[in-house]
KEKE-3310 file (N, C-alpha, C; in steps of 0.2 Angstrom, whole numbers, plus 5000, padded with zeros to 4 digits):
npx = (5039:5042:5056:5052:5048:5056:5063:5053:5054:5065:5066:5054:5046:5043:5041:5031:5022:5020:5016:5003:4997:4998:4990:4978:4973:4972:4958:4953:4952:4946:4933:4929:4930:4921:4908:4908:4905:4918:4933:4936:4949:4962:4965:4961:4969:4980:4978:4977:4991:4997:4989:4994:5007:5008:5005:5013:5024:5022:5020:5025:5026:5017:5021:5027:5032:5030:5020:5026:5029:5038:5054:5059:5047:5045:5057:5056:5043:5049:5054:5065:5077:5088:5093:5095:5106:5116:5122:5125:5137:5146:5147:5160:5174:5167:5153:5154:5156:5146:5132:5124:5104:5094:5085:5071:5070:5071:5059:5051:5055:5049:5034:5033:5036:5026:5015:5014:5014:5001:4995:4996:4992:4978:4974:4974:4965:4955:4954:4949:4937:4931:4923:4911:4904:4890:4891:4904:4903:4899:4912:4923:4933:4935:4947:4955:4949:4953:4966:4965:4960:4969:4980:4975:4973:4984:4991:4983:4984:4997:4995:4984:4981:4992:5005:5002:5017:5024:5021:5010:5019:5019:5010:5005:4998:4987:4981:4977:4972:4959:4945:4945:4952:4943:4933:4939:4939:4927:4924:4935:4930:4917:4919:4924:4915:4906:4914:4915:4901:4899:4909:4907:4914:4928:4941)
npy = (4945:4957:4958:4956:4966:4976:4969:4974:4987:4991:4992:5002:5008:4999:4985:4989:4993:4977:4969:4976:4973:4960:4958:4965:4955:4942:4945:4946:4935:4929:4934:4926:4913:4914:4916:4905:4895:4889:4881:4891:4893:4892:4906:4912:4913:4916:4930:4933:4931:4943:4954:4956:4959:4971:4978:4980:4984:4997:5005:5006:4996:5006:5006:5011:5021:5037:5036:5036:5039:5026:5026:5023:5025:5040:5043:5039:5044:5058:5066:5072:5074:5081:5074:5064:5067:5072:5060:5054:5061:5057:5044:5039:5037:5033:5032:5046:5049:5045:5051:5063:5065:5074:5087:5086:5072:5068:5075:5066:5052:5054:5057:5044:5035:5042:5037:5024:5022:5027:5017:5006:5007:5010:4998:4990:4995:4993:4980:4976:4982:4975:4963:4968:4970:4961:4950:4944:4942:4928:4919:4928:4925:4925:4925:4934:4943:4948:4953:4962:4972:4971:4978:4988:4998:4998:5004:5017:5024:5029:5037:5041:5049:5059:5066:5083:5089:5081:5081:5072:5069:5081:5078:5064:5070:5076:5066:5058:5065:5078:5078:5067:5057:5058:5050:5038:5035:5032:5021:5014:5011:5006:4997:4988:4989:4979:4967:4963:4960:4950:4940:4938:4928:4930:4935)
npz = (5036:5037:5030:5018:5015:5014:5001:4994:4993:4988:4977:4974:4964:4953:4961:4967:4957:4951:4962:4961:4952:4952:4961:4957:4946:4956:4960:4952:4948:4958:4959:4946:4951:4961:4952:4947:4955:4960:4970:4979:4989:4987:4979:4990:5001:4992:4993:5005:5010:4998:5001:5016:5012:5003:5014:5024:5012:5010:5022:5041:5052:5068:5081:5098:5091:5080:5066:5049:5030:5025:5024:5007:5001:5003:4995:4982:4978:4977:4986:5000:4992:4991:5003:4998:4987:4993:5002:4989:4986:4998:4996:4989:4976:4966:4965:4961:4948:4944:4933:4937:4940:4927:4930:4925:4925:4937:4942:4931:4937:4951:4949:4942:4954:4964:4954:4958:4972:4974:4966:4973:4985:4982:4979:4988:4995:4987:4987:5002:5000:4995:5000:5003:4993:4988:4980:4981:4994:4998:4997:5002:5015:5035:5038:5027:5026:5041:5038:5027:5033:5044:5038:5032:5043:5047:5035:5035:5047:5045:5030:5032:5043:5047:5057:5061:5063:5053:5040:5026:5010:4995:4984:4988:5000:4989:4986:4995:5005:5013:5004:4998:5008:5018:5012:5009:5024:5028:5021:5024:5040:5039:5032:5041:5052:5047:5047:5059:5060:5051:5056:5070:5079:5077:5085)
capx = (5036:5049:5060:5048:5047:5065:5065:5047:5056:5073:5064:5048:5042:5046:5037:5024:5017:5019:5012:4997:4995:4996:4980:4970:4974:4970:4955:4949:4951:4943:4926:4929:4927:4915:4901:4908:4906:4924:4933:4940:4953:4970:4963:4960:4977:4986:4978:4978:4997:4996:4988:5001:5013:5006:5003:5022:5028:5017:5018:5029:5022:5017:5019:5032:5033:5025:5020:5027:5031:5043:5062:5059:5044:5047:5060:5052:5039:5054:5056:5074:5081:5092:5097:5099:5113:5121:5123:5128:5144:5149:5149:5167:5173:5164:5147:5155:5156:5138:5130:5117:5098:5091:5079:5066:5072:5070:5050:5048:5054:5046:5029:5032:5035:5019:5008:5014:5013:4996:4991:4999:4988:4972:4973:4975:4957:4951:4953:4947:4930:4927:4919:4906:4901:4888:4892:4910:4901:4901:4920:4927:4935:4938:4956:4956:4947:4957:4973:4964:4956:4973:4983:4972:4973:4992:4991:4980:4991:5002:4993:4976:4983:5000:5005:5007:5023:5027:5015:5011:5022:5012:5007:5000:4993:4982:4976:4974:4971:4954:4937:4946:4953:4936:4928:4941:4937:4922:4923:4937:4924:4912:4920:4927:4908:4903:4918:4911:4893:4898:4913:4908:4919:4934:4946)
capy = (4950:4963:4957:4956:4971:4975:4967:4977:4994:4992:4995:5002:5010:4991:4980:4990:4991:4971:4967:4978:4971:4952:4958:4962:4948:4939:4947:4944:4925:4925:4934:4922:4908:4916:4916:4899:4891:4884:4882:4898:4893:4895:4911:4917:4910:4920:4934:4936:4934:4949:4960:4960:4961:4977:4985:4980:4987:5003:5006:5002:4996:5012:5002:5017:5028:5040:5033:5038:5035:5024:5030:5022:5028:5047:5045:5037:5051:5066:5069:5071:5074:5084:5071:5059:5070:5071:5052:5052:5063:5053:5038:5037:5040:5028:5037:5054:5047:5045:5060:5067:5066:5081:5090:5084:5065:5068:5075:5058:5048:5058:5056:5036:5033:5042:5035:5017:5022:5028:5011:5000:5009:5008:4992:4986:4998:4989:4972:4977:4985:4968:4961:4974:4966:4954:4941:4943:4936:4918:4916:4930:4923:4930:4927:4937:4951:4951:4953:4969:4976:4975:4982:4996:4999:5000:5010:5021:5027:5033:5039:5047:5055:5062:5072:5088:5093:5078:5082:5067:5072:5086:5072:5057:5073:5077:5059:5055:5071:5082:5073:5059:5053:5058:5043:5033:5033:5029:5016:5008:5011:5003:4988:4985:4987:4972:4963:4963:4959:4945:4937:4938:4924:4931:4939)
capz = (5032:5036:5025:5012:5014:5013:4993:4989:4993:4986:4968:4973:4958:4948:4964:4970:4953:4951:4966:4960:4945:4954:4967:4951:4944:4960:4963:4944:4947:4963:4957:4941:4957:4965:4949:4943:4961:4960:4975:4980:4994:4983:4978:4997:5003:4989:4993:5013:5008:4997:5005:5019:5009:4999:5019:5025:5010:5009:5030:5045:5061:5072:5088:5097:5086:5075:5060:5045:5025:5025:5018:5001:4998:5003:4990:4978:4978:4978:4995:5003:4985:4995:5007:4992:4983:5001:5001:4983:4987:5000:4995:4988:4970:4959:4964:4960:4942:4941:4930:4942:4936:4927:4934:4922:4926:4944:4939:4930:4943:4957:4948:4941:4962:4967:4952:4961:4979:4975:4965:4977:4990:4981:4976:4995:4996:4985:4992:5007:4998:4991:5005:5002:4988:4989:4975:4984:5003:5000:4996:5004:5021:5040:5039:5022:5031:5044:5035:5024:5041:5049:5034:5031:5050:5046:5031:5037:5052:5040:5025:5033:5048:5047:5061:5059:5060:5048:5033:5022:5005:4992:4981:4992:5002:4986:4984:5002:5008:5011:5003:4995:5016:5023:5009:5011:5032:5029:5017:5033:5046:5034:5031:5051:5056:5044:5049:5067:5061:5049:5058:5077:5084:5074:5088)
cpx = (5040:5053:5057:5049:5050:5064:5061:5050:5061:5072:5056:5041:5039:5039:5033:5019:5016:5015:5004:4994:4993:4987:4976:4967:4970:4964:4949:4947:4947:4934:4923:4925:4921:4907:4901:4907:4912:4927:4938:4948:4960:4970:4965:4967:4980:4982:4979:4987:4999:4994:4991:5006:5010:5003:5010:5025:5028:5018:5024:5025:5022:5020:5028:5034:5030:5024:5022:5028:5035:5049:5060:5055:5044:5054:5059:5047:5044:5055:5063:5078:5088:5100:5102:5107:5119:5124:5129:5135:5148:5150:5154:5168:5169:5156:5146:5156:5151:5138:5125:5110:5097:5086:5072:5065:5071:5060:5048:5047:5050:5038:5028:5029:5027:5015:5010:5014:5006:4993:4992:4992:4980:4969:4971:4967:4954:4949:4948:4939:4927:4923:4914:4903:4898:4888:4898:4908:4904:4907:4924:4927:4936:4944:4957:4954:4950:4964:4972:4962:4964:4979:4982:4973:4980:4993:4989:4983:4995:4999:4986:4977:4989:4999:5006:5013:5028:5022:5016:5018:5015:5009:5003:4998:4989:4978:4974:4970:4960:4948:4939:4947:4947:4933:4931:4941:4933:4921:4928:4933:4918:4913:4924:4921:4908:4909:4916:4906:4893:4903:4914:4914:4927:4937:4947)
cpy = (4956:4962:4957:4964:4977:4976:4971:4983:4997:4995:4998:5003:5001:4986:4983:4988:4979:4969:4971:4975:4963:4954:4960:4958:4943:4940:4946:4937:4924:4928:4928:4917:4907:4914:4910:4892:4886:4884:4889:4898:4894:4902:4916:4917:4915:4928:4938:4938:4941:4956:4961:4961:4970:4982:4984:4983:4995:5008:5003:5003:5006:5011:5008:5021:5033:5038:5038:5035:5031:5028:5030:5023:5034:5047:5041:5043:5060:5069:5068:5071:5077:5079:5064:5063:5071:5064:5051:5053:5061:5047:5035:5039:5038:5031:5044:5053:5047:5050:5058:5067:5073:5084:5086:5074:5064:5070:5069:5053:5049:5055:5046:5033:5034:5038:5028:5016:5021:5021:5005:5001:5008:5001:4988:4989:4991:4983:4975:4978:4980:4965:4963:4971:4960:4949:4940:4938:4931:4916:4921:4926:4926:4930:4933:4945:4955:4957:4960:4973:4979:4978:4986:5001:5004:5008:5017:5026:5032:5038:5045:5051:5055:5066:5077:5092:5088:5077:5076:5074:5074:5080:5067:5062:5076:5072:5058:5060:5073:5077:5067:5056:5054:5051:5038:5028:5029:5022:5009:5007:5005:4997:4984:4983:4981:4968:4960:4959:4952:4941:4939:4936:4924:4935:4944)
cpz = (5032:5029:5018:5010:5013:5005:4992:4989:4992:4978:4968:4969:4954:4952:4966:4963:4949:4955:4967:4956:4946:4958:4963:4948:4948:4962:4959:4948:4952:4963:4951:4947:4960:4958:4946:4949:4962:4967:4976:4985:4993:4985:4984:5000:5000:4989:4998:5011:5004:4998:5011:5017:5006:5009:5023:5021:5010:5017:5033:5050:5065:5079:5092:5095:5085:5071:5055:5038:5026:5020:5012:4998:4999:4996:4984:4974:4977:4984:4996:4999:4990:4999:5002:4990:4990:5001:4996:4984:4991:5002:4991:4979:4962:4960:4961:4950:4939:4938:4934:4936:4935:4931:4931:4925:4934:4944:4938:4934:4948:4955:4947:4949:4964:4964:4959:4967:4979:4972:4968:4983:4988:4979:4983:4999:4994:4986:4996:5006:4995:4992:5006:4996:4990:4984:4977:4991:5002:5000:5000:5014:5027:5040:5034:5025:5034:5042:5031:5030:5045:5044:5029:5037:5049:5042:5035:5040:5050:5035:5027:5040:5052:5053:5059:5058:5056:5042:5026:5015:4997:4988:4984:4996:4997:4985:4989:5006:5008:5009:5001:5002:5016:5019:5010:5019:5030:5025:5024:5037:5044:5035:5039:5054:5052:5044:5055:5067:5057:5052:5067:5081:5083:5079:5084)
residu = (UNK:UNK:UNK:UNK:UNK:UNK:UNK:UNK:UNK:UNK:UNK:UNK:UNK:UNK:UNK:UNK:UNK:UNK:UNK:UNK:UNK:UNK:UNK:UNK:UNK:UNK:UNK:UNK:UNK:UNK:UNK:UNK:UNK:UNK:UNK:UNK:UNK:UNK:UNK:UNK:UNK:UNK:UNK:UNK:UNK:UNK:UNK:UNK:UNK:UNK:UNK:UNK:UNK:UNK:UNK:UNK:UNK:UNK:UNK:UNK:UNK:UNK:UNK:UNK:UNK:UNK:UNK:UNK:UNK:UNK:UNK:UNK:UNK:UNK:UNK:UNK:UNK:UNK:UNK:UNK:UNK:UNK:UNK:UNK:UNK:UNK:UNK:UNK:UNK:UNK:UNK:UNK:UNK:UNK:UNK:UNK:UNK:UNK:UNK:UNK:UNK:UNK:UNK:UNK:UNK:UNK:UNK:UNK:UNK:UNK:UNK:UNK:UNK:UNK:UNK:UNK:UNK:UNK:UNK:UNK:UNK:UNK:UNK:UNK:UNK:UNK:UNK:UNK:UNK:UNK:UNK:UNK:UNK:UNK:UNK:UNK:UNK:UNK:UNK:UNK:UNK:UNK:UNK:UNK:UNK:UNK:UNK:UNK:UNK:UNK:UNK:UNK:UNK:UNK:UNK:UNK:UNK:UNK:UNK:UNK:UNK:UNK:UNK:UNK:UNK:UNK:UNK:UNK:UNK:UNK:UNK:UNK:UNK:UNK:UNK:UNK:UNK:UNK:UNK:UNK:UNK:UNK:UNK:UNK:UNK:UNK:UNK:UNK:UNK:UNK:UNK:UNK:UNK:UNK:UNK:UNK:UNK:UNK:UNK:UNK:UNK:UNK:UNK)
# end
């Protein structure tokens, strides 16, 4: 799933919003399942996969560390513009040939990045808030929980509490930040307790 994670962040504006646009997609067809009583087990299969994928690309493990964005997505969102054009000059002379983005060009990108860090992010919410749905229950799965439960666990880490002296970036802290994280917790806590109370013997 590393690696996965690897090819989702080489172009992340490009795959996250792909990968956003499959788990709606996925998520259509599997309420479609749900009110048609078809069987939904594809559905759930390609979804578990999905939503790790969308918390690997989004996150990196914390396990030692401090959690933080990941590189590509700090610059995806306009972070380390700085460090970027450092790179660029030393990377020999066929880089130096490049024309530099404008300012406005660097705006655009800067924002494309966040919308799709940010949809990439809510998307993996959404999953997650699924479950909470009762015409969702009957087909939503414990493994499919798990896999949302432990790839909000991840996100979260990252995105709902930054250290401070590594401050989310201004953007993903006006989304994540302040009363939108406070509803976001709770909708996590929410869905962990009902994970407990419906899926006891799930480790």
């Amino acid at each position: 799933m590393a690696r996965v994670a690897v090819l989702l962040r080489a172009n992340p504006v490009a795959s996250f919003n792909q990968l956003t646009d499959v788990l709606a997609s996925k998520q259509q067809a599997l309420a479609a399942a749900a009110s048609a009583g078809a069987d939904p087990s594809q559905l759930l299969e390609q979804l578990y996969w999905l939503a790790r994928m969308a918390a690997h690309a989004l996150a990196d493990s914390n396990v030692g560390e401090v959690p933080l964005p990941p590189e590509a997505v700090l610059l995806a969102v306009g972070e380390n513009t700085a460090h970027c054009v450092h790179m660029s000059e030393t990377t020999g002379a066929a880089t130096h040939r490049l024309q530099q983005p404008t300012p406005e060009q660097q705006r655009a990108a800067a924002s494309a990045g966040t919308a799709a860090v940010e949809r990439l992010s809510r998307a993996l919410l959404e999953l997650m808030a699924l479950c909470l749905n009762p015409a969702a229950t009957p087909v939503f799965s414990p493994r499919l929980l798990e896999a949302c439960v432990g790839g909000s666990a991840r996100w979260a880490d990252t995105y709902l509490f930054p250290e401070e002296e590594e401050p989310l970036p201004e953007p993903l802290q006006a989304t994540f930040g302040d009363a939108a994280g406070r509803s976001i917790l709770d909708m996590v806590v929410t869905v962990a307790q009902h994970c407990l109370v419906a899926f006891p013997g799930e480790t």
